[in-house]
C-alpha positions in Angstrom: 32.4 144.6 46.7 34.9 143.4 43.9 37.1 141.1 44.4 39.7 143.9 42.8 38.7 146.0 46.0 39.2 143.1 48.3 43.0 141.9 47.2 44.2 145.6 47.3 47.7 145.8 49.7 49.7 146.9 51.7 46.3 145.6 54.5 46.8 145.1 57.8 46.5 141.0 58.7 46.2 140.6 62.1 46.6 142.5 65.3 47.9 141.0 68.7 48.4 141.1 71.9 50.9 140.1 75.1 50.5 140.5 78.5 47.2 143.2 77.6 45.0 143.4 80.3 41.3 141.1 79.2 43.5 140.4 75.8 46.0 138.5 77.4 48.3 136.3 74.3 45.5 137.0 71.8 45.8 137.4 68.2 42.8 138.9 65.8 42.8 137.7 62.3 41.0 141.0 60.6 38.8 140.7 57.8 40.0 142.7 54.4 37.2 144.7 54.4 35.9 145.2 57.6 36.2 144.2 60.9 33.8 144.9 64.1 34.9 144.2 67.6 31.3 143.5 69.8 30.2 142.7 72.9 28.9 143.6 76.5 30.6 146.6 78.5 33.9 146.1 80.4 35.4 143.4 77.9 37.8 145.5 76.5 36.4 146.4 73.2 38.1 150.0 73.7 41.6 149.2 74.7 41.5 147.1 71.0 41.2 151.1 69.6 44.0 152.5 72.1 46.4 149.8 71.5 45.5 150.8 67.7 46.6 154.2 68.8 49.6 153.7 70.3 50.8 151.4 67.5 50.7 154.2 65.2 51.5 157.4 67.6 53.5 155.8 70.0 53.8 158.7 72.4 52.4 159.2 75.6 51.7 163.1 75.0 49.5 162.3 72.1 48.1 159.6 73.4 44.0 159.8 74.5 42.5 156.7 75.6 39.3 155.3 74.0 37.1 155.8 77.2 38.3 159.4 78.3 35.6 161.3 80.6 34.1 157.9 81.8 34.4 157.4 85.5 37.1 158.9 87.6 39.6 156.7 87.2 40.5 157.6 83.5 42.7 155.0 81.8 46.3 155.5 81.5 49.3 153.6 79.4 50.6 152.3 82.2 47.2 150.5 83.1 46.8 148.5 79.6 49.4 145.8 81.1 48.2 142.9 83.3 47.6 143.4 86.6 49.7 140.9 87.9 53.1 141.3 89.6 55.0 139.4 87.7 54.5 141.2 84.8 56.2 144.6 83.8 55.4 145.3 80.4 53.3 144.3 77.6 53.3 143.9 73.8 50.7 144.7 70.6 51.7 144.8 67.1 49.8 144.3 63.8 51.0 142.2 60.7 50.8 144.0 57.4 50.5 142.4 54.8 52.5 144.0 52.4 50.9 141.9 49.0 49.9 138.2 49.5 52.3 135.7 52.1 54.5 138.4 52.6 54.3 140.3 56.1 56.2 143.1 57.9 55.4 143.5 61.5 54.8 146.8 63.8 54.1 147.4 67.1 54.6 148.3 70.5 56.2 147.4 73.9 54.0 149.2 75.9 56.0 149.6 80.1 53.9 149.4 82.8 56.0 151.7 84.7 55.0 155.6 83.9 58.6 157.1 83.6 60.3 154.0 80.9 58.7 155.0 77.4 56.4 153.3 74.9 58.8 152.0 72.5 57.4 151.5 68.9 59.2 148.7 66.9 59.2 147.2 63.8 59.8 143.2 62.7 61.3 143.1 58.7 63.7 140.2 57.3 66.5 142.6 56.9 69.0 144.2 59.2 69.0 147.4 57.8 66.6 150.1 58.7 68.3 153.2 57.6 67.6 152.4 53.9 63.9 152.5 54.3 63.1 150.2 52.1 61.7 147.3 54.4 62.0 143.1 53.9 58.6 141.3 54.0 59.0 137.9 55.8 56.2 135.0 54.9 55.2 133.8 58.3 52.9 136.9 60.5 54.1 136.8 64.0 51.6 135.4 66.8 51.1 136.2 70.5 52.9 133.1 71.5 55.8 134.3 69.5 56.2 137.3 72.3 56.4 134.8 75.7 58.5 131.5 77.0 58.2 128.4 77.6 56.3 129.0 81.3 54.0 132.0 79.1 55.8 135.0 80.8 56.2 138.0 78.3 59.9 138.5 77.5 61.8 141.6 77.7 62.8 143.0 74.3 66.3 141.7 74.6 64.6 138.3 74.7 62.3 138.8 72.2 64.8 140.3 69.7 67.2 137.1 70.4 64.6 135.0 69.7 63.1 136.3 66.8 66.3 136.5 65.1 66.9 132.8 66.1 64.0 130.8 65.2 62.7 133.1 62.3 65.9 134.7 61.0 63.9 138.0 61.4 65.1 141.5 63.3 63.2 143.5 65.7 64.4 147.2 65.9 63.0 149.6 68.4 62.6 153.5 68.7 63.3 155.5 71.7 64.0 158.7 71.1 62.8 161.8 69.0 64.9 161.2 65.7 64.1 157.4 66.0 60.6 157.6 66.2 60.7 159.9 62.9 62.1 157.2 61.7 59.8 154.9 62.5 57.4 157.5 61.4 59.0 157.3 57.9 59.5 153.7 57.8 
């Protein structure tokens, strides 16, 4: 392949994730052309495509799980966080790479109760998102970005505060219908 092919942007840089069940605080550097996740059964190679899926259709109704039909206990949303009490949600977001050093971040916060929604968000240097024109940052977020100081995932208050504190970034994120079109759009 050229090396043309290989600098082409906007590519997605790396993909993370927080509190993920067998991906626990993890970011994966991807490879600009192509990148393979292997390995034995039951390490979690197909929540890597769901969390893919719910990063880009972040909606439960649309949502079908990489290992549908296998076994009886299908997965759900709900399940992709941690099975430990202490934690409540969980995060996964890719950097893009919009051209070279300069990132913008998506993702999403991912509840592990059924009834609070899968809210998609977005990381830019700017404060406004209703122009649509989105400000690249020159750091990619990492996993550790998402938790304390004791490695506990923080709630998206939390996260937003700090975020805006330590990397003079914002984190917005869509709840509803009309937002998530605009997330859509963004």
């Amino acid at each position: 392949m050229s090396k043309e092919m290989n600098n082409k942007y906007p590519r997605i840089y790396s993909l993370s994730t927080v509190g993920v069940r067998q991906h626990n605080n993890a970011d994966y550097l991807l490879h600009h052309t192509r990148t393979d996740f292997t390995g034995d059964n039951g390490l979690g190679k197909s929540i890597i495509a769901d969390l893919m899926q719910l990063i880009f259709v972040p909606k439960r109704d649309m949502w079908k799980p990489g290992t549908e039909g296998v076994g009886k206990n299908d997965p759900r949303i709900e399940g992709i966080p941690l099975n430990k009490d202490y934690v409540t949600h969980a995060y996964t977001f890719v950097n893009i790479e919009r051209y070279q050093g300069h990132f913008i971040t998506i993702g999403a916060y991912i509840p592990k109760n059924s009834r609070v929604p899968v809210r998609p968000f977005i990381v830019q240097k700017g404060e406004d998102f209703e122009s649509k024109t989105l400000i690249s940052f020159d750091k990619p977020l990492k996993a550790t970005d998402f938790v304390n100081e004791a490695k506990q995932v923080l709630e998206l208050k939390e996260l937003k505060d700090r975020l805006l504190h330590q990397y003079d970034v914002h984190l917005k994120d869509f709840i509803n219908h009309d937002e998530i079109q605009l997330y859509y759009e963004l």
